[in-house]
FILUMNU-850208 format. One record per residue (C-alpha): residue in one letter; x, y, z. Coordinates in nm, 3 decimals, m for minus. Example, Ala and Ser with C-alpha at 12.3 -4.5 7.8 and 13.67 -1.06 7.14 Angstrom:
@type:A; X:1.230; Y:m0.450; Z:0.780
@type:S; X:1.367; Y:m0.106; Z:0.714
This chain:
@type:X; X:0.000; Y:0.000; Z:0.000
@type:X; X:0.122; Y:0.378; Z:m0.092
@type:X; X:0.135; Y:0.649; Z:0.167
@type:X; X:m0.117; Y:0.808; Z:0.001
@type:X; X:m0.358; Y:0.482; Z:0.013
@type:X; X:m0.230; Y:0.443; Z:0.398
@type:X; X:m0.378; Y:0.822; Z:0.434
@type:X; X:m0.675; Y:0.768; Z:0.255
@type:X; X:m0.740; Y:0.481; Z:0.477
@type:X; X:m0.678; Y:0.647; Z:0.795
@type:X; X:m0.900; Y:0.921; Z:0.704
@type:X; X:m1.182; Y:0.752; Z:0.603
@type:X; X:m1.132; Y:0.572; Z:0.928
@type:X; X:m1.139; Y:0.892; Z:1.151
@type:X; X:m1.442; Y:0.997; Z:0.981
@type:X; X:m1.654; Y:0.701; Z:1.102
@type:X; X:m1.889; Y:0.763; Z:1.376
@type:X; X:m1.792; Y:0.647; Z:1.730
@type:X; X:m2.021; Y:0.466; Z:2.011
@type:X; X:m2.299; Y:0.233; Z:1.910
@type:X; X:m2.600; Y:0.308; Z:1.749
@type:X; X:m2.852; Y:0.489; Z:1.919
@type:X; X:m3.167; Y:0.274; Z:1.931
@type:X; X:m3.427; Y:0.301; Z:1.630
@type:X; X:m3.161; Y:0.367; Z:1.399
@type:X; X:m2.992; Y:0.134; Z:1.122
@type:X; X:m2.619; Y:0.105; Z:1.215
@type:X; X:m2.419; Y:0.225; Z:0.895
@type:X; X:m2.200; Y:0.006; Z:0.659
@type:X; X:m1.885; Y:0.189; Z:0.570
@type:X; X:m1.687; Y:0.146; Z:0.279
@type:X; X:m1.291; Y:0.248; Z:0.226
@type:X; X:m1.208; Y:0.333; Z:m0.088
@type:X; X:m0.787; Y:0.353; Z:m0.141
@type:X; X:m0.777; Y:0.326; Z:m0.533
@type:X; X:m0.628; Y:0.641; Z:m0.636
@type:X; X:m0.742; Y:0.912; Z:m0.866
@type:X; X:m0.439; Y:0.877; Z:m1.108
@type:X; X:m0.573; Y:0.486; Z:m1.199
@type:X; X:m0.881; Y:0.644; Z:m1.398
@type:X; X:m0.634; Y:0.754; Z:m1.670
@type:X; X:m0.388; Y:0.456; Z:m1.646
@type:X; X:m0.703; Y:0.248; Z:m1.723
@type:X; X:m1.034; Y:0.294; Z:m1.920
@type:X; X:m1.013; Y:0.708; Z:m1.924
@type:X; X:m0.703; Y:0.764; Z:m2.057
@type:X; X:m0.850; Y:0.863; Z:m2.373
@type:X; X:m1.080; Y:1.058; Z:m2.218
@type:X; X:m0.875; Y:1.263; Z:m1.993
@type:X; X:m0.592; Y:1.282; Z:m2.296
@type:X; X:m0.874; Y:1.415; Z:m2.585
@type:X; X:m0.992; Y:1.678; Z:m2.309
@type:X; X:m0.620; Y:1.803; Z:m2.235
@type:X; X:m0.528; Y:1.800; Z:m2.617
@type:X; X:m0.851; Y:2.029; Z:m2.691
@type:X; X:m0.774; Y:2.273; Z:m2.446
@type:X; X:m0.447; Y:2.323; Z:m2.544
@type:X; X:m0.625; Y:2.388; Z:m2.939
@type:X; X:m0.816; Y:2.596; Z:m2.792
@type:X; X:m0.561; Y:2.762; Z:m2.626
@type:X; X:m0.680; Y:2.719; Z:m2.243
@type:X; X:m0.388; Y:2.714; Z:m1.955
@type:X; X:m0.573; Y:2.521; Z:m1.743
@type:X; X:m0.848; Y:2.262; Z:m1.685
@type:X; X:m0.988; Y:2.462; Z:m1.421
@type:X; X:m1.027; Y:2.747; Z:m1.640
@type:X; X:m1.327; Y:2.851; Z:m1.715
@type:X; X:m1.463; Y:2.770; Z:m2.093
@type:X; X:m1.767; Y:3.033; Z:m2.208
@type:X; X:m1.844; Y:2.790; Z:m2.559
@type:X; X:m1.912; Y:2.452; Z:m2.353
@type:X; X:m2.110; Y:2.344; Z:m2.660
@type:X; X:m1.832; Y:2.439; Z:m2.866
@type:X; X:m1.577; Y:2.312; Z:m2.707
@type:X; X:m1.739; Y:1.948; Z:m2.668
@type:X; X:m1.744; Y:1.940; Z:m3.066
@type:X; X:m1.390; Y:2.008; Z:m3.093
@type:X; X:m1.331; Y:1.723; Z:m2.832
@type:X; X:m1.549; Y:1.481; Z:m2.969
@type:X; X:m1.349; Y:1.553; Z:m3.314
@type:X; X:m1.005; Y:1.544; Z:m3.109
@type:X; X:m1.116; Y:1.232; Z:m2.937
@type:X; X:m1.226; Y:1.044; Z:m3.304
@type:X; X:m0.947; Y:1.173; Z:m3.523
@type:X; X:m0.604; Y:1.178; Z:m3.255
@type:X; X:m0.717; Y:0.910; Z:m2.988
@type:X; X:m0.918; Y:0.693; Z:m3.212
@type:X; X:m1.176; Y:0.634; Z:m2.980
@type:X; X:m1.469; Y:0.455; Z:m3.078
@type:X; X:m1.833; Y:0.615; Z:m3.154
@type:X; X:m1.978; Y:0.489; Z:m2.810
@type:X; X:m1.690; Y:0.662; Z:m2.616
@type:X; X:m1.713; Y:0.954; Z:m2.845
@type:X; X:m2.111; Y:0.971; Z:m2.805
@type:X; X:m2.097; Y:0.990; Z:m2.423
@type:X; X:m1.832; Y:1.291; Z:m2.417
@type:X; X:m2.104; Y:1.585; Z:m2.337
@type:X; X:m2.103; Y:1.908; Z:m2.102
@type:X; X:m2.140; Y:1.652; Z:m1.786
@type:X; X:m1.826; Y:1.473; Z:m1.866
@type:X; X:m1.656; Y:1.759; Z:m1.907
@type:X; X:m1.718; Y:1.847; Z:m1.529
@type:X; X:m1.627; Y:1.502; Z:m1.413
@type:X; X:m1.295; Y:1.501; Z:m1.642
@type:X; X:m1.180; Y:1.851; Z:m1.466
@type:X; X:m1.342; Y:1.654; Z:m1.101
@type:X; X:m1.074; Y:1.377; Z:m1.200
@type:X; X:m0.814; Y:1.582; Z:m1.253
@type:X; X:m0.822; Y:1.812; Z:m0.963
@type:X; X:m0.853; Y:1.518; Z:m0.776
@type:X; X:m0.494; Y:1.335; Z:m0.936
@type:X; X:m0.342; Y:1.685; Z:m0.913
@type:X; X:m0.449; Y:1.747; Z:m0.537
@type:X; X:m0.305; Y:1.365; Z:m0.462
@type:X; X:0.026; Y:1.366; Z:m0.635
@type:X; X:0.251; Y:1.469; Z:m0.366
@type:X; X:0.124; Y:1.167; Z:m0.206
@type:X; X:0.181; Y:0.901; Z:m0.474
@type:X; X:0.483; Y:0.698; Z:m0.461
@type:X; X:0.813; Y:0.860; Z:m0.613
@type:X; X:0.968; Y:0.658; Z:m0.886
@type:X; X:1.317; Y:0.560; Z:m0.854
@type:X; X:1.369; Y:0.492; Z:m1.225
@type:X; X:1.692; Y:0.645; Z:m1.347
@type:X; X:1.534; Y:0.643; Z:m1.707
@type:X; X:1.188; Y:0.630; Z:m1.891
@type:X; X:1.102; Y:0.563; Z:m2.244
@type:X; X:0.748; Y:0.659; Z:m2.415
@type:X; X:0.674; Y:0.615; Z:m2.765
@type:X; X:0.431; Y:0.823; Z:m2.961
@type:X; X:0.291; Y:0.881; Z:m3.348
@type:X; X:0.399; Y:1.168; Z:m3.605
@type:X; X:0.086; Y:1.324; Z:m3.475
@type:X; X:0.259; Y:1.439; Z:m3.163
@type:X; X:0.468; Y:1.736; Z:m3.392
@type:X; X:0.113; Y:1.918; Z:m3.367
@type:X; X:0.186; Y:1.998; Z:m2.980
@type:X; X:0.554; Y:2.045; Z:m3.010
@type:X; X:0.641; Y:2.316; Z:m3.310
@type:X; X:1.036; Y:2.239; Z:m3.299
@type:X; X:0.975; Y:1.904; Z:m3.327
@type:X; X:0.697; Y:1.948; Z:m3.632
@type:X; X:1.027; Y:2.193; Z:m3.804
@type:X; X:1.206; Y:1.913; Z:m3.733
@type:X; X:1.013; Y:1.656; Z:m3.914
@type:X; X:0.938; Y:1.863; Z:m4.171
@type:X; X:1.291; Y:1.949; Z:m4.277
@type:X; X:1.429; Y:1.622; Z:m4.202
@type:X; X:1.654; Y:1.430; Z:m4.503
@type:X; X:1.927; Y:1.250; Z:m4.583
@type:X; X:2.053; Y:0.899; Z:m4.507
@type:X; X:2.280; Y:0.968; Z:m4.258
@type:X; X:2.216; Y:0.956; Z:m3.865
@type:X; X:2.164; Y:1.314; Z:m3.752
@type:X; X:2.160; Y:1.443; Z:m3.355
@type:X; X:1.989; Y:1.788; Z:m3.335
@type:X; X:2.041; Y:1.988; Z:m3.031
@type:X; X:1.702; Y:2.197; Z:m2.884
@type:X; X:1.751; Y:2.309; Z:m2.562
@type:X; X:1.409; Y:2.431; Z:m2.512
@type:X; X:1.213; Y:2.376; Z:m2.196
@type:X; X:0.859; Y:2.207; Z:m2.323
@type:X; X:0.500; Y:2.205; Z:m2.105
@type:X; X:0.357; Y:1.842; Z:m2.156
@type:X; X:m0.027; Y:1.944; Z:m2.218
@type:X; X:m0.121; Y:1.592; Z:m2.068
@type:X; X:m0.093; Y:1.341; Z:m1.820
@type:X; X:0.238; Y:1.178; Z:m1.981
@type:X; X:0.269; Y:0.806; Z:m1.920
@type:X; X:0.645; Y:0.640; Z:m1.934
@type:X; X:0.797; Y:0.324; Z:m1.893
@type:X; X:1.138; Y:0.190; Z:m1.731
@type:X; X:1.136; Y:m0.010; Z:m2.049
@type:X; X:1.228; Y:0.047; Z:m2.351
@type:X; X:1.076; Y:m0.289; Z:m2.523
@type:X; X:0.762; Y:m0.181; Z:m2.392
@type:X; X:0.477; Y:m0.217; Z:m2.655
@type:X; X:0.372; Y:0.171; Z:m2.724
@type:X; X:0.764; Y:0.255; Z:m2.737
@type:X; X:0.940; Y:m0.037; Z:m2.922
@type:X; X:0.764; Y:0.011; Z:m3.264
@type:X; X:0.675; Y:0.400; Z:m3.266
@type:X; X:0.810; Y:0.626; Z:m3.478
@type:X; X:0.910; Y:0.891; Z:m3.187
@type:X; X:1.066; Y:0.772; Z:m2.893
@type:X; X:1.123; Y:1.002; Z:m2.617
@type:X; X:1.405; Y:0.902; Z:m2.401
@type:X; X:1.354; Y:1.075; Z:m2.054
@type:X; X:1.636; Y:1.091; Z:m1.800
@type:X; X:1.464; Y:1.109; Z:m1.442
@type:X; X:1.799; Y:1.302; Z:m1.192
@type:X; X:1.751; Y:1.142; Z:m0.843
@type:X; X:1.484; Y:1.388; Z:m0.632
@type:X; X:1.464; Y:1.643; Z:m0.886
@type:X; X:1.182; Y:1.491; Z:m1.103
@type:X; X:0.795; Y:1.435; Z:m1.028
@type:X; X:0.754; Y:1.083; Z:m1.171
@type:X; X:0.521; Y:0.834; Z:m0.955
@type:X; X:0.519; Y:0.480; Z:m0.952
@type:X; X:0.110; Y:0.407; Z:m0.898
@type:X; X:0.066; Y:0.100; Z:m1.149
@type:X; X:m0.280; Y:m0.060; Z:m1.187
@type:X; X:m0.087; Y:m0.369; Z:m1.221
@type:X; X:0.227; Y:m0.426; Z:m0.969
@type:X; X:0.423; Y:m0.570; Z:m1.255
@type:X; X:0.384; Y:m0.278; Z:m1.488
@type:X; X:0.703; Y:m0.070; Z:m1.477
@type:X; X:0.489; Y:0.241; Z:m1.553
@type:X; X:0.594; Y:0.589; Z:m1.460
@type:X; X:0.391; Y:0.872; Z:m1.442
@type:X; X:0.423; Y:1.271; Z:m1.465
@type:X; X:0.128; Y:1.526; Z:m1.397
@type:X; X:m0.035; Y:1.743; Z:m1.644
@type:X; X:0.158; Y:2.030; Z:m1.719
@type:X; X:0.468; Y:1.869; Z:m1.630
@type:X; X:0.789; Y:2.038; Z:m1.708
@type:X; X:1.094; Y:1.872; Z:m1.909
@type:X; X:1.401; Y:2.035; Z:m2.066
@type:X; X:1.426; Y:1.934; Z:m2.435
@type:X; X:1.821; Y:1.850; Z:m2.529
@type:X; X:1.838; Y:1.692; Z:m2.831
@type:X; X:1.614; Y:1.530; Z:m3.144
@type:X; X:1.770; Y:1.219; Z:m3.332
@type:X; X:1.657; Y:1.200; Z:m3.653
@type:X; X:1.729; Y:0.878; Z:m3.834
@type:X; X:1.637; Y:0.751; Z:m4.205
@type:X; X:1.469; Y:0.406; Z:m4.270
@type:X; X:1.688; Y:0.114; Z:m4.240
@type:X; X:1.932; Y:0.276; Z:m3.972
@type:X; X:1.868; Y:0.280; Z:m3.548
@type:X; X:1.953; Y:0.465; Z:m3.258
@type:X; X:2.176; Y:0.158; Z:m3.174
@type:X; X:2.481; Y:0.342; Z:m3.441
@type:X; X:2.484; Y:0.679; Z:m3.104
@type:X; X:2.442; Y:0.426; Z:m2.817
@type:X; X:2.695; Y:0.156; Z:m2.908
@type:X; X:2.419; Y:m0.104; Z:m3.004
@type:X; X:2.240; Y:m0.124; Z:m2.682
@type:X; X:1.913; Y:m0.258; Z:m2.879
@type:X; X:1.712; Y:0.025; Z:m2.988
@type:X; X:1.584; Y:m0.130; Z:m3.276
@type:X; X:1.528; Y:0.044; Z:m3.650
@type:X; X:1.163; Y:0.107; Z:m3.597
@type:X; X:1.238; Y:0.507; Z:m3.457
@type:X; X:1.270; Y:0.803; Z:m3.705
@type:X; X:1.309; Y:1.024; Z:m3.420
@type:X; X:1.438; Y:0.990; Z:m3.084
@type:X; X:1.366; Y:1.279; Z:m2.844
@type:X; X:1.642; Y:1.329; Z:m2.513
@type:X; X:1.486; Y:1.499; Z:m2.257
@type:X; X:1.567; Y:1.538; Z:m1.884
@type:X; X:1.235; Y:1.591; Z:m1.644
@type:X; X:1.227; Y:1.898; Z:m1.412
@type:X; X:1.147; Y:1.922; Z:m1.046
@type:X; X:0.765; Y:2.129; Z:m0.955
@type:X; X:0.827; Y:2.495; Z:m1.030
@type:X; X:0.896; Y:2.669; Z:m0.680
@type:X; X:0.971; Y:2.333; Z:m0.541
@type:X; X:1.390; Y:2.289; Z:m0.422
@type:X; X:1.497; Y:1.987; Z:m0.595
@type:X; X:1.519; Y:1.708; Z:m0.397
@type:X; X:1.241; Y:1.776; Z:m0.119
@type:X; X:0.908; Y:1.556; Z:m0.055
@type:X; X:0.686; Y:1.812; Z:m0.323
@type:X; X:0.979; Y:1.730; Z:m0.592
@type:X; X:0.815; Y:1.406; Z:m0.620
């Protein structure tokens, strides 16, 4: 059990009435609920939660709290988002409406308002793999993809610190099945106490890592490499694979205000 399931336990605990019933009334049943928040987007909502984040940051809104004046617009453009990026099917796209917009921004107040408590990951490195698609959030890397030929191995330095607009979900392993075919794999480096990574599998043998919305990461470099070549040829063959085009470095920073290395780091 996480310290933050240990504290959700102990205060739904302290919440329970004391003393025995008083008579003519039916005695309570009381049920503890430790799952956290962030296991509605590593299972059946990540879609969900992902399509909303993406169409706010279309629509160019901050923040999920903030307040959205076209709600009927703005569930078109993430029913469209949620069909043609996340490929979700028409049922899941049919029940996206003004109410599950409120319980998206419920859920994510709720993950954002339990992170500190989720377990800190101790991964030194994460890998994620993601489509072409992803140049629309990222205009250096879009440049990048644009402009990109030859048939020679190229490493492009960046050097640009990058907002994640979503929930980003990572793995200690590269071999992974959303990183070890994809075109783009990100390569994260995770500095010991400085990064806000959590470890909150659904699954105990996943070797998932996790970073909040709005997460901040330092962009190094972009490898770009032609069909038929791998990353292996600028990591001395240490089974990459020739599936990537591009492979993003990028180092994950600490929570803005936060001094590296103290419990809110994490």
């Amino acid at each position: 059990m996480s310290s933050l399931q240990a504290n959700l336990v102990r205060q739904a605990k302290s919440a329970q009435p004391g003393g025995p019933s008083a008579p003519g009334t039916v005695k309570k049943s009381w049920a503890i609920s430790t799952t956290p928040a962030i296991h509605k987007h590593q299972g059946g909502e990540y879609k969900t939660l992902t399509s909303f984040a993406l169409t706010l940051k279309d629509k160019g809104i901050s923040h999920y709290s903030n307040n959205i004046d076209d709600k009927a617009g703005f569930v078109e453009a993430w029913k469209a988002k949620a069909s043609n990026t996340l490929r979700m099917n028409t049922e899941q796209v049919e029940s996206i409406d003004e109410a599950k917009l409120a319980e998206v921004v419920k859920t994510l107040t709720n993950i954002d308002n339990e992170w500190d408590g989720y377990k800190v990951s101790t991964q030194p490195q994460t890998f994620r793999g993601d489509g072409l698609s992803i140049g629309e959030s990222y205009p250096w890397l879009q440049n990048i993809i644009k402009g990109a030929k030859g048939d020679e191995v190229t490493k492009i330095d960046v050097n640009v610190t990058e907002t994640s607009p979503t929930i980003m979900s990572t793995s200690g392993d590269k071999d992974c099945n959303y990183a070890k075919n994809a075109k783009i794999l990100w390569k994260f480096s995770l500095p010991e106490g400085q990064h806000r990574g959590i470890s909150e599998p659904i699954y105990a043998s996943e070797n998932e890592v996790t970073f909040p919305i709005y997460n901040k990461m330092n962009v190094k470099s972009v490898t770009v490499i032609p069909e038929g070549k791998s990353f292996d040829s600028e990591t001395n063959g240490t089974g990459f694979g020739d599936a990537h085009r591009y492979v993003i470095e990028a180092e994950m920073l600490p929570k803005p205000g936060v001094r590296a290395g103290s419990a809110g780091a994490g």
